[in-house]
C-alpha positions in Angstrom: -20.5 5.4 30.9 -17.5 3.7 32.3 -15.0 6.3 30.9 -17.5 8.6 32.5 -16.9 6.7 36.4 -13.1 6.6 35.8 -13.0 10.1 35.6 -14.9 10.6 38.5 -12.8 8.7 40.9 -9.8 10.0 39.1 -10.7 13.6 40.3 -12.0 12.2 43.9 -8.9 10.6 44.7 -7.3 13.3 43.5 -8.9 15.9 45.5 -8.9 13.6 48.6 -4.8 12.8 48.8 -4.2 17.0 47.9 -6.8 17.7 51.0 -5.2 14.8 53.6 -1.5 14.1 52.0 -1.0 17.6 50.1 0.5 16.1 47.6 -0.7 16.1 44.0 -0.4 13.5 41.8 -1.4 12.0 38.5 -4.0 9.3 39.0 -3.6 6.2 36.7 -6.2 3.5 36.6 -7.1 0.3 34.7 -9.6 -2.4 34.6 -8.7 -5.7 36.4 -8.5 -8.6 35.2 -11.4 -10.0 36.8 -14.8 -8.6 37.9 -13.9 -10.8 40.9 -11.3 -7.9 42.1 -13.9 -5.1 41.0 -14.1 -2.7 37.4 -11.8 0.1 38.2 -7.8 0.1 40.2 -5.5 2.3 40.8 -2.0 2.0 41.9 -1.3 5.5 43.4 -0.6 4.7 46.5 2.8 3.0 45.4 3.5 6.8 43.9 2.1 8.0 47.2 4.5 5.4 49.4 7.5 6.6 47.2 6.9 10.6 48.3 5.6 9.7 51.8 8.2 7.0 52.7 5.5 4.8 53.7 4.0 1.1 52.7 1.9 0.9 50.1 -0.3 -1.4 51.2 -0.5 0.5 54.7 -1.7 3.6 52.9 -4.3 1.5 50.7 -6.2 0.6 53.8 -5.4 3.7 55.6 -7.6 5.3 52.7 -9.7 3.1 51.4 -12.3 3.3 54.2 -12.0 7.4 54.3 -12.6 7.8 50.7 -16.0 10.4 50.4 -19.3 9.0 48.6 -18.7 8.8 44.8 -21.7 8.5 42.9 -21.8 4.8 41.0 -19.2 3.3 42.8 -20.9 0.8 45.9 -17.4 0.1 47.7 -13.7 0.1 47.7 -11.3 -2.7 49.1 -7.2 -2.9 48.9 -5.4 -6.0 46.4 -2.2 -7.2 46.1 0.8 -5.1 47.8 -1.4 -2.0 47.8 -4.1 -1.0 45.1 -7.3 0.3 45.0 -10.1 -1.5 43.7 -13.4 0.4 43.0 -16.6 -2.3 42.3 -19.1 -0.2 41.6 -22.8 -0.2 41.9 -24.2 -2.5 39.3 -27.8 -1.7 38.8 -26.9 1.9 38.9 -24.4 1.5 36.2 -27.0 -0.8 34.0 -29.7 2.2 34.5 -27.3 5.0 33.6 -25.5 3.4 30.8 -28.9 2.5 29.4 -30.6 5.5 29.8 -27.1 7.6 28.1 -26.8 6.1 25.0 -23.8 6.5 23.5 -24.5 10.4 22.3 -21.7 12.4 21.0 -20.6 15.4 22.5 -21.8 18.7 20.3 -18.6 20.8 20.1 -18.9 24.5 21.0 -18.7 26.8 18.1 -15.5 28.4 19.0 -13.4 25.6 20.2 -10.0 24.9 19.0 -10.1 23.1 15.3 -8.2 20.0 14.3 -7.5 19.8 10.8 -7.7 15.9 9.4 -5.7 15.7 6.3 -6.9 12.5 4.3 -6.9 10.9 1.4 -4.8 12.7 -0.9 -4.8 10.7 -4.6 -2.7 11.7 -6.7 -5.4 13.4 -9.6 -3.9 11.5 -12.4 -5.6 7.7 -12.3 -8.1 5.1 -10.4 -7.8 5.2 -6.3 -6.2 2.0 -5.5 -6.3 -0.2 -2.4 -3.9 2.2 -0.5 -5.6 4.7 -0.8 -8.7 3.0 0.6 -6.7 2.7 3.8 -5.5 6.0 4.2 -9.0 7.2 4.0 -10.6 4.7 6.1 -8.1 5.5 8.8 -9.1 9.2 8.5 -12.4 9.0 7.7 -12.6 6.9 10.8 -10.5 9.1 13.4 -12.4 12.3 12.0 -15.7 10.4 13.2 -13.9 9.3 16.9 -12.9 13.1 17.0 -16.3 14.4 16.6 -17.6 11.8 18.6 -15.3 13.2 21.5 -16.4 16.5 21.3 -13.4 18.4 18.9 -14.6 20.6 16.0 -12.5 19.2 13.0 -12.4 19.9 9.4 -11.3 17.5 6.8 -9.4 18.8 3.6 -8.4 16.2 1.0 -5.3 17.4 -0.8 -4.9 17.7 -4.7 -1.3 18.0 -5.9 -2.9 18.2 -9.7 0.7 20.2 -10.6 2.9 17.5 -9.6 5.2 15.0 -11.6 2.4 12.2 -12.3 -0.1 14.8 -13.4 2.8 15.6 -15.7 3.4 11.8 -16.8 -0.5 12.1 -18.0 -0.1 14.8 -19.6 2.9 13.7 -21.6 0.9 10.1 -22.1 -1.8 12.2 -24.4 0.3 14.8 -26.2 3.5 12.1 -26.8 2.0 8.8 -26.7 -1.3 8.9 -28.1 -1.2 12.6 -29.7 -4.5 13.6 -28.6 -6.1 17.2 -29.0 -8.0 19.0 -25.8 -11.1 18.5 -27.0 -9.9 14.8 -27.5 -9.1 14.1 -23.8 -12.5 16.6 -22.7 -14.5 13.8 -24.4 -12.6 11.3 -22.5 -12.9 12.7 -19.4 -16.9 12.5 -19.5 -17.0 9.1 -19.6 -17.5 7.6 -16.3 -14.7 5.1 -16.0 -11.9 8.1 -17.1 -9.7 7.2 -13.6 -9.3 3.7 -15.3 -8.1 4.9 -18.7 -5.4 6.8 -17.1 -4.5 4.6 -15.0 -3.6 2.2 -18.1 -1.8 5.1 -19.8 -0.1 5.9 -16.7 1.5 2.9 -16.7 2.3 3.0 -20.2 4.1 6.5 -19.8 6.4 4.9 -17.3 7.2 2.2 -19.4 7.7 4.9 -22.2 10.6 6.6 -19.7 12.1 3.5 -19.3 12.2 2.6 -23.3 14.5 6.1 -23.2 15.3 7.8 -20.2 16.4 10.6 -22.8 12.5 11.0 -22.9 12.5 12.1 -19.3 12.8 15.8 -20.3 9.3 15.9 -21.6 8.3 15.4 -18.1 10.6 17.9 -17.0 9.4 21.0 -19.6 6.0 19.5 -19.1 6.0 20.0 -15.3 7.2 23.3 -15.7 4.8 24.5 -18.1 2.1 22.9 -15.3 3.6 24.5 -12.3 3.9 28.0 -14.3 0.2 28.0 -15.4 0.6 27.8 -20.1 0.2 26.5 -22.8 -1.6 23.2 -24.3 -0.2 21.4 -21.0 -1.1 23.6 -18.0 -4.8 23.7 -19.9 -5.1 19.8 -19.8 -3.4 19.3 -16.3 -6.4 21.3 -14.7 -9.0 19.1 -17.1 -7.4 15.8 -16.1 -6.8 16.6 -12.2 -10.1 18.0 -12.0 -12.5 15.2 -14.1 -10.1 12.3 -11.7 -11.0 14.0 -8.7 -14.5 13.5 -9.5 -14.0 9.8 -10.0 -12.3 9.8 -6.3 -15.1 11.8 -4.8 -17.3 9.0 -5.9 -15.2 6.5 -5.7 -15.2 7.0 -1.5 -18.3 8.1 -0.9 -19.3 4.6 -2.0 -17.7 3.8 1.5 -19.6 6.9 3.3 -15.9 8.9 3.1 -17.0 12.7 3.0 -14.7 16.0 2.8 -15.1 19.8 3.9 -12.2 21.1 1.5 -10.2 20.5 -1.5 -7.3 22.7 -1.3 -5.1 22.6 -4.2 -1.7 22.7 -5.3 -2.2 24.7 -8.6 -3.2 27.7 -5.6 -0.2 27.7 -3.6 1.5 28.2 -6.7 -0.7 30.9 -8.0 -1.2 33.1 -5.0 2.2 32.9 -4.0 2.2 30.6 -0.8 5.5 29.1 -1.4 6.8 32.3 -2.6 5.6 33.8 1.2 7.1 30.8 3.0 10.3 31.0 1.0 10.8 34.3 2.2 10.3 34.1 5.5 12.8 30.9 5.4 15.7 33.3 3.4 14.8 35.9 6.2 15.3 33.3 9.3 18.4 31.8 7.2 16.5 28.3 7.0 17.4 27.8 3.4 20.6 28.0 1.4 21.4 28.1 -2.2 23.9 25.2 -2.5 26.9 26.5 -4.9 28.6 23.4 -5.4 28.1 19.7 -5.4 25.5 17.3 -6.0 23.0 19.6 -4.8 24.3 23.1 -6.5 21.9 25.2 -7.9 19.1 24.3 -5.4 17.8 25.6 -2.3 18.4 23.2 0.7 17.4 23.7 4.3 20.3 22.3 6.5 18.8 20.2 9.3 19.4 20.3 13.3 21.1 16.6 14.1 17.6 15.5 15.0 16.2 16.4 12.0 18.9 14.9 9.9 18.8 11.4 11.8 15.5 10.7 10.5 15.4 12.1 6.7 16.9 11.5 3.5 19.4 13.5 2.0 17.2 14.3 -1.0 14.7 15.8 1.5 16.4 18.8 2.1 15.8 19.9 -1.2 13.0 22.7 -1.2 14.0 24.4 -4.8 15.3 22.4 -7.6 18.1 23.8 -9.9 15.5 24.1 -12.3 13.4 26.3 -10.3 10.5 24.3 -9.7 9.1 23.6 -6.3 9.6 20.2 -4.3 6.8 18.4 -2.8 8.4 19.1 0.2 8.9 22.7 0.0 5.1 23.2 -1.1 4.1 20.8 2.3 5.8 23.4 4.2 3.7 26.3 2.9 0.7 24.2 3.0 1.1 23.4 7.1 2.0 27.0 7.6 -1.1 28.1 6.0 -3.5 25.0 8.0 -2.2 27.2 11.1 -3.1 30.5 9.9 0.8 31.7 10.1 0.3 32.6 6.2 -0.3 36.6 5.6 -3.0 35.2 2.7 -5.6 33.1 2.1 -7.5 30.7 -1.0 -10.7 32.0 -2.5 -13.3 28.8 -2.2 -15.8 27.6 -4.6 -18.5 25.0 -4.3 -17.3 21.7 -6.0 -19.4 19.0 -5.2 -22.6 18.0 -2.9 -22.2 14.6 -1.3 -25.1 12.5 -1.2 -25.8 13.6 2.6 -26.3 17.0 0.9 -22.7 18.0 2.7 -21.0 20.4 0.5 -17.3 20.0 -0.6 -15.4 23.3 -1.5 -12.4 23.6 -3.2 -9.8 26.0 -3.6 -9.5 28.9 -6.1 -6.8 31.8 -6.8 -9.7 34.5 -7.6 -13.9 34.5 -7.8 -14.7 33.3 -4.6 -18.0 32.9 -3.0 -18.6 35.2 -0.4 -20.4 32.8 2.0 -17.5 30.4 2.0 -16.9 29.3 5.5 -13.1 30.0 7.2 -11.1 27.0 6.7 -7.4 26.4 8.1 -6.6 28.1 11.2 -6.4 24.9 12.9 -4.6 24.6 16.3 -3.9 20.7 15.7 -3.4 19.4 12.4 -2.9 15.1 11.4 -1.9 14.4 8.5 -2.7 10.8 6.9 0.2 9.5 4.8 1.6 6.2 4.7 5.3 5.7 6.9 7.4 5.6 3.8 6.3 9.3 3.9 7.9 9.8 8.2 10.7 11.7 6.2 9.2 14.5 4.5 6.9 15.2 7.1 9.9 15.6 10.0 10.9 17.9 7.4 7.8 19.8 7.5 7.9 20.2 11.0 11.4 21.0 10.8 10.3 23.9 8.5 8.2 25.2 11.4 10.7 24.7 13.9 13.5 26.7 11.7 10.9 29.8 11.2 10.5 29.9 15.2 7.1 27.9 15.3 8.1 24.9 17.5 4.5 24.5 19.4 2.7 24.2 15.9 5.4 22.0 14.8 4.5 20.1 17.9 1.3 19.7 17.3 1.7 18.8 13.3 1.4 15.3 13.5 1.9 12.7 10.9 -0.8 9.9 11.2 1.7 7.2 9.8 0.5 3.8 8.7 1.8 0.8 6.8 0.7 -0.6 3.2 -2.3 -2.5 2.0 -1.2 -5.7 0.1 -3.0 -8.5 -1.1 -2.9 -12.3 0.5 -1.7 -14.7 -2.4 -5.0 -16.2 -2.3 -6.3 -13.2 -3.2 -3.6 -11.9 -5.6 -4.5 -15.4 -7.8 -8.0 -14.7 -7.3 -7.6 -11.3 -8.8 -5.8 -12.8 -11.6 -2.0 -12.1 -10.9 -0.1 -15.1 -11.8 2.3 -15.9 -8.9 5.6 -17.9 -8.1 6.1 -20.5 -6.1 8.0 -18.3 -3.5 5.5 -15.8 -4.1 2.9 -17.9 -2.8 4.4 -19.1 0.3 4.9 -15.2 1.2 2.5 -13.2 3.7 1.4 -11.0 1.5 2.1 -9.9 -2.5 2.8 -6.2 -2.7 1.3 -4.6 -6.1 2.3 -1.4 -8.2 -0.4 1.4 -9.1 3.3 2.4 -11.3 3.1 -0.7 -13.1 -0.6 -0.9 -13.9 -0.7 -3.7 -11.5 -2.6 -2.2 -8.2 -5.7 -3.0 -7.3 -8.2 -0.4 -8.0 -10.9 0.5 -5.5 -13.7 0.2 -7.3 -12.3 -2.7 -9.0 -12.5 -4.0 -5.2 -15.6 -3.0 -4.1 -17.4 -4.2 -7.4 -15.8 -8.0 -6.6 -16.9 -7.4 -3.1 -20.4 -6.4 -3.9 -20.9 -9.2 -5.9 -20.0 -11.7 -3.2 -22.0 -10.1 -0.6 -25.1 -9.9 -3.0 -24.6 -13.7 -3.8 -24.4 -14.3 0.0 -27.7 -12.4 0.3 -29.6 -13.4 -2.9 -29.4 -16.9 -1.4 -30.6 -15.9 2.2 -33.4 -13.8 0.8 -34.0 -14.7 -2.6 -37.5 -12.9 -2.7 -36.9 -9.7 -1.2 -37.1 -6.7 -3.8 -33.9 -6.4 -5.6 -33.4 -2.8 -4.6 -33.3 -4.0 -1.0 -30.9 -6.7 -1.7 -28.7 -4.3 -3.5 -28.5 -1.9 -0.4 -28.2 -4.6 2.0 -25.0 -6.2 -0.5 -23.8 -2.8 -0.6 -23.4 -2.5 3.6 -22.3 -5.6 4.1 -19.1 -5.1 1.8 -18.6 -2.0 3.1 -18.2 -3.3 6.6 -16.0 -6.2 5.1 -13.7 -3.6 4.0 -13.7 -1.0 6.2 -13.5 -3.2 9.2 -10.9 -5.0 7.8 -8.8 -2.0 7.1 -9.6 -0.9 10.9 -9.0 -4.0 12.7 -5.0 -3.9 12.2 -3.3 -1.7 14.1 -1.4 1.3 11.8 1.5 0.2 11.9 0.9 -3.4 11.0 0.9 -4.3 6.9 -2.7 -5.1 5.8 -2.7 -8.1 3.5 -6.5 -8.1 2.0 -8.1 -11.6 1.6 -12.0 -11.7 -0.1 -12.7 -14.5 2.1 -11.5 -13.3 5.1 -13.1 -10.1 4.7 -16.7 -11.3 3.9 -16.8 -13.8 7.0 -19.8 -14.0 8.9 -17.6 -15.4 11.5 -14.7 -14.3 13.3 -13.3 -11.0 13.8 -15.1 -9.3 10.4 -18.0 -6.8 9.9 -19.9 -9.0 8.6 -20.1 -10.3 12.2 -20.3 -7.5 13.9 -23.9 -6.5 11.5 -25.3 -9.8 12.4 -25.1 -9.4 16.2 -27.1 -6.1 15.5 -29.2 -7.9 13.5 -30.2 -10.7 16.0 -31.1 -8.3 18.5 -33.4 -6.3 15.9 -35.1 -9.4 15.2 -35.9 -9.9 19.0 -37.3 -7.5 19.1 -39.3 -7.3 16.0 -40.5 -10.7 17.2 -41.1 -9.6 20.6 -43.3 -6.5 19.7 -45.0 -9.1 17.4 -46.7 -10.5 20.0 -50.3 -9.8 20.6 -49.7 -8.2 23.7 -46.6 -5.6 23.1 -46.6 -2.2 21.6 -45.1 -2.4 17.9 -43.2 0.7 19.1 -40.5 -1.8 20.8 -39.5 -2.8 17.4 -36.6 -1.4 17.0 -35.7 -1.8 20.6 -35.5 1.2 22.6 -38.3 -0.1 24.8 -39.0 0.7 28.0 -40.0 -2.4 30.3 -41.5 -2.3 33.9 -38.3 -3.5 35.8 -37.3 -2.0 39.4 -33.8 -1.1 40.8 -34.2 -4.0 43.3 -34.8 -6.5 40.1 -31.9 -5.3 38.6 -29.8 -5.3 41.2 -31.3 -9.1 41.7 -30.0 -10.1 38.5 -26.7 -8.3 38.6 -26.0 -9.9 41.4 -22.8 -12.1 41.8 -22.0 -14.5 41.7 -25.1 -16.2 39.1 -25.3 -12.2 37.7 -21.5 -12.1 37.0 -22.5 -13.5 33.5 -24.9 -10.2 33.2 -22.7 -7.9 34.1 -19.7 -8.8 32.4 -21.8 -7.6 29.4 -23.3 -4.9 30.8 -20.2 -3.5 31.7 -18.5 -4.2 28.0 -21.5 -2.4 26.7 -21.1 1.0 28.9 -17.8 1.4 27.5 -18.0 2.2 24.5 -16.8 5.7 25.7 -13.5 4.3 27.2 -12.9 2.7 24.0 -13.6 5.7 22.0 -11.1 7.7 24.4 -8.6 5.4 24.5 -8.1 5.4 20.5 -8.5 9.2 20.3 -5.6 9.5 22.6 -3.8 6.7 21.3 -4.2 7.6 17.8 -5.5 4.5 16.9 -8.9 3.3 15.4 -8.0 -0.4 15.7 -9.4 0.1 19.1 -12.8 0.4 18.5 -12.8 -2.3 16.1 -11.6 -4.5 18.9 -14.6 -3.0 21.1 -17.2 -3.6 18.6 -16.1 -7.5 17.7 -15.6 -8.2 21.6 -19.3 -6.7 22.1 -20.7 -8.6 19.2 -19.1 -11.9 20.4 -20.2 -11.2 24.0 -23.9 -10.3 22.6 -23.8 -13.8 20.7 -23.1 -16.1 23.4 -26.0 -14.0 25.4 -28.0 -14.9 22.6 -26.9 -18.7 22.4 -27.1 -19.3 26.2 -31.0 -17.0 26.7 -34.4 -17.9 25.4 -35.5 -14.6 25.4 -38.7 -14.4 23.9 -40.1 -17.8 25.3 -38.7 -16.6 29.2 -42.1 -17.0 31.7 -40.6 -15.0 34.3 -41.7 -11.4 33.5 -39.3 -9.7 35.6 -36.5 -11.9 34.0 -37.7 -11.3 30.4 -37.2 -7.2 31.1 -34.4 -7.4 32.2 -33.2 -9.6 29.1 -34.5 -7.6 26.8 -33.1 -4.4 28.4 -29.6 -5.7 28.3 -30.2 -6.6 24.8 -31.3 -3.5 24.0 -28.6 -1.6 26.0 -25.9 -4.1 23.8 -27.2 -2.7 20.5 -27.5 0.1 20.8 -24.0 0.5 21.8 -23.0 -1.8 19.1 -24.9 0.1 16.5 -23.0 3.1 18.1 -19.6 1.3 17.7 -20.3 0.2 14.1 -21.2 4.5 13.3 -18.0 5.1 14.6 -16.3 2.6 12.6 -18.6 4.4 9.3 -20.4 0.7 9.0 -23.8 0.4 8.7 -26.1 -2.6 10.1 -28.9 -3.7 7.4 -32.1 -5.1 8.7 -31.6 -8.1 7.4 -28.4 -10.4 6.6 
């Protein structure tokens, strides 16, 4: 609602200075500080003062009082050296807010797409808590997206031909000498991701016995990338049984995809071969005839390009032929714009458990009813900052083949590690220094066989938050205390994840996490659960409708009682909620444009705090005045309903009970 008033007086005052000044002129606002100087200001009249040569201040008054009508705002007055404060009108703003919700805006069929890139697990062992990040933070800014009206599609990608599919691969025929039919019994098993991620570990230990050794990786890779023989045949087993295990590894934390495009495709239909050749046609690429890079295909780089990536980077064709990550990210990106002359076939993979179907690529045997996928006219890609090189080298890629407004709008959704408190570390069973203990946070190694795997996580989570709730509830049905454990370390995690801005290192902490005080989820579920059981109570009572349980009520209260409530300065109290709970929209805006989830968190925990000192201060249910009971229980209902809204957003659900 508020987000819906700002623009309103944005485009007023805009109208109004092009009609009187004929000048036009972007319209900043913000909130003040205190409700005391009104909700919304503005400080175009110090831009105005600058082109007309005037005082601020003298042009604040000189408009304030000429300003037209603007539906929800009751009056305008001038601060400081000349801003414009709008206080608007607060019973109207109560009704409205309540009565909108905090719907999300259908997109039109044929609007532009955004294409989310998430996820991404390499297809060779567990998920790990990094990887819970990255798809948190995309999972999340997908929902905001949607939310704000944009028609996105999320693809997930598989690199199952790259260099630690290989490293598998080389673990079963060189380490443990297994047969196909060896490794297809092995992959049936439900905990498959955590045998290879042992055996991972072991294959790099392996290399590092004999770096001689490395060459099995290298003909290994080859043999993957070129689609034969006994390796290529148990790649596509592997990848595709691990991939799986991810797909229900994230949709225990409500994580859903639209595609799974591979890399095995854009080797098999030729995408890199395409891409190549328009980069030889543009000159983009050269085949390096000397020095430490001969043999290889490099793409020199404008001075821009070359501030911010590594040497290495450049590289789009080893001297062996194969194909570099980056040089297949390039082909991929051209293709998510529709600039490719070809297209994947698609199969259905997998149904989530919202019956949402996941499709993934294929080089031939399609399904005709397949929807159109790519074509996007923004795409984000999610991948951790030690990746900012190789994606300026993507765009670069675009920029070199003339595409500079999709290389513009190709942008890399950075964000820094998840690492583990020491607390936690110990808890988890790492043994740690002295120094290592004093540290912020203990970084772990998926490499090593020392990560921490996400289910691993979730389990140890569960099994607090069921404790927690076995005590609180001991004779509910178990199934129900199994759900209700199950949401409650969800939101730990997710929230945590979300609260920390992106480019702030996450160090995980159990405790922390699982508060049900503070800034967690935890806390942010119980506030919604306090105001369910008002109203559960409430509709209780003999003489209510049980309707009103769930509290979307409607009350007999009049304008005129609102407004008598609202009223400053003993309604201050009321409306300082009132107005945290009708933005939700100006919260949800704000991190879509800011590329930022953490936002919303922030909204939802400030709401939830604000909701429980309501709570703490209100007797709601024993209030005698009638009028005054209405009107509390509207504001509680408006509060969570818009924290409800919030936790959605944020993919957290609120149980019934805590």
């Amino acid at each position: 609602m508020y987000q819906v008033l700002e623009n309103r007086i944005r485009e007023t005052l805009a109208q109004f200075l092009r009609e009187r000044y004929g000048i036009d002129v972007s319209i900043a606002t913000s909130r003040p500080p205190k409700t005391d100087l009104g909700e919304i200001a503005t400080p175009v009249c110090f831009e105005l003062a600058r082109r007309l040569r005037r005082a601020p201040r003298q042009l604040a008054e000189e408009i304030a009082p000429l300003l037209p009508p603007i539906p929800g705002v009751e009056r305008w007055t001038v601060a400081g050296g000349g801003y414009l404060n709008a206080y608007l009108d607060r019973a109207a703003f109560f009704r409205d807010a309540s009565l909108a919700g905090a719907a999300a805006r259908a997109p039109h069929p044929e609007a532009p797409k955004i294409v989310v890139e998430h996820t991404n697990i390499n297809p060779n062992k567990a998920a790990h808590i990094g990887h819970l990040r990255n798809a948190v933070l995309g999972d999340t800014f997908v929902r905001l997206l949607r939310h704000t009206g944009h028609r996105v599609e999320v693809q997930n990608y598989i690199d199952n031909t790259g260099v630690q599919v290989a490293d598998v691969v080389v673990g079963f025929l060189h380490l443990e000498n297994r047969r196909v039919e060896d490794v297809r019994q092995l992959a049936a098993q439900p905990k498959f991701d955590f045998y290879c991620w042992d055996l991972y570990a072991r294959v790099t230990q392996f290399f590092e016995e004999d770096p001689a050794r490395v060459e099995l990786r290298n003909r290994t890779l080859k043999a993957i990338e070129e689609g034969y023989g006994i390796e290529a045949e148990l790649a596509e087993l592997i990848a595709t049984a691990i991939v799986r295990c991810h797909l229900r590894t994230m949709e225990r934390i409500g994580v859903e995809y639209d595609l799974l495009p591979r890399e095995s495709e854009i080797l098999r239909l030729k995408f890199w071969d395409a891409a190549f050749a328009l980069l030889q046609q543009r000159g983009a690429v050269v085949y390096a005839t000397s020095g430490k890079n001969a043999g290889c295909w490099v793409m020199p780089l404008s001075e821009a390009d070359e501030a911010t990536a590594a040497p290495e980077a450049k590289i789009l064709v080893r001297s062996n032929g194969t194909v570099t990550y980056v040089g297949k990210d390039i082909a991929y990106q051209l293709w998510k714009f529709g600039l490719l002359d070809r297209d994947f076939a698609y199969r259905r993979f997998h149904t989530h458990p919202s019956g949402h179907t996941v499709w993934i690529t294929a080089s031939e045997a399609g399904e005709p009813d397949a929807p159109r996928f790519g074509r996007a006219a923004q795409v984000f890609n999610v991948i951790d900052s030690r990746q900012s090189y190789l994606q300026n080298i993507v765009a670069a890629g675009l920029r070199a083949l003339g595409y500079h407004e999709q290389a513009e709008r190709s942008v890399h959704f950075a964000y820094e590690m998840v690492a583990l408190s020491p607390r936690c570390a110990e808890e988890l069973g790492y043994p740690l220094s002295e120094e290592e203990r004093r540290r912020a946070h203990v970084e772990v190694s998926g490499r090593r066989g020392t990560g921490v795997k996400a289910d691993d996580l979730l389990d140890r989570l569960e099994a607090r938050a069921r404790a927690e709730v076995d005590a609180r509830h001991p004779d509910d049905p178990d199934a129900e205390r199994a759900a209700r454990a199950h949401a409650i370390a969800v939101s730990a995690l997710r929230y945590y994840l979300l609260k920390y801005a992106r480019n702030t290192v996450v160090a995980f902490d159990f405790k922390d996490a699982l508060s049900f005080e503070g800034e967690t989820g935890p806390y942010c579920q119980y506030a919604v659960v306090r105001a369910r059981n008002i109203f559960r109570k409430w509709a209780a009572q003999p003489t209510h409708s049980a309707t009103a349980a769930d509290g979307r009520l409607e009350v007999s209260l009049t304008p005129e009682q609102a407004a008598r409530f609202l009223a400053p300065p003993e309604g201050n109290e009321f409306w300082e909620l009132v107005l945290l709970a009708g933005s939700l929209d100006a919260a949800v805006e704000a991190a879509v444009v800011a590329q930022e989830p953490a936002f919303v968190a922030k909204y939802a925990f400030q709401l939830a705090q604000a909701f429980n000192n309501f709570y703490h201060r209100h007797h709601i249910l024993t209030e005698a005045d009638a009028a005054r009971q209405a009107f509390l229980l509207m504001l509680t209902s408006l509060a969570m309903q818009q924290l409800e809204a919030a936790l959605v957003l944020l993919g957290i659900e609120a149980p019934e009970k805590m």
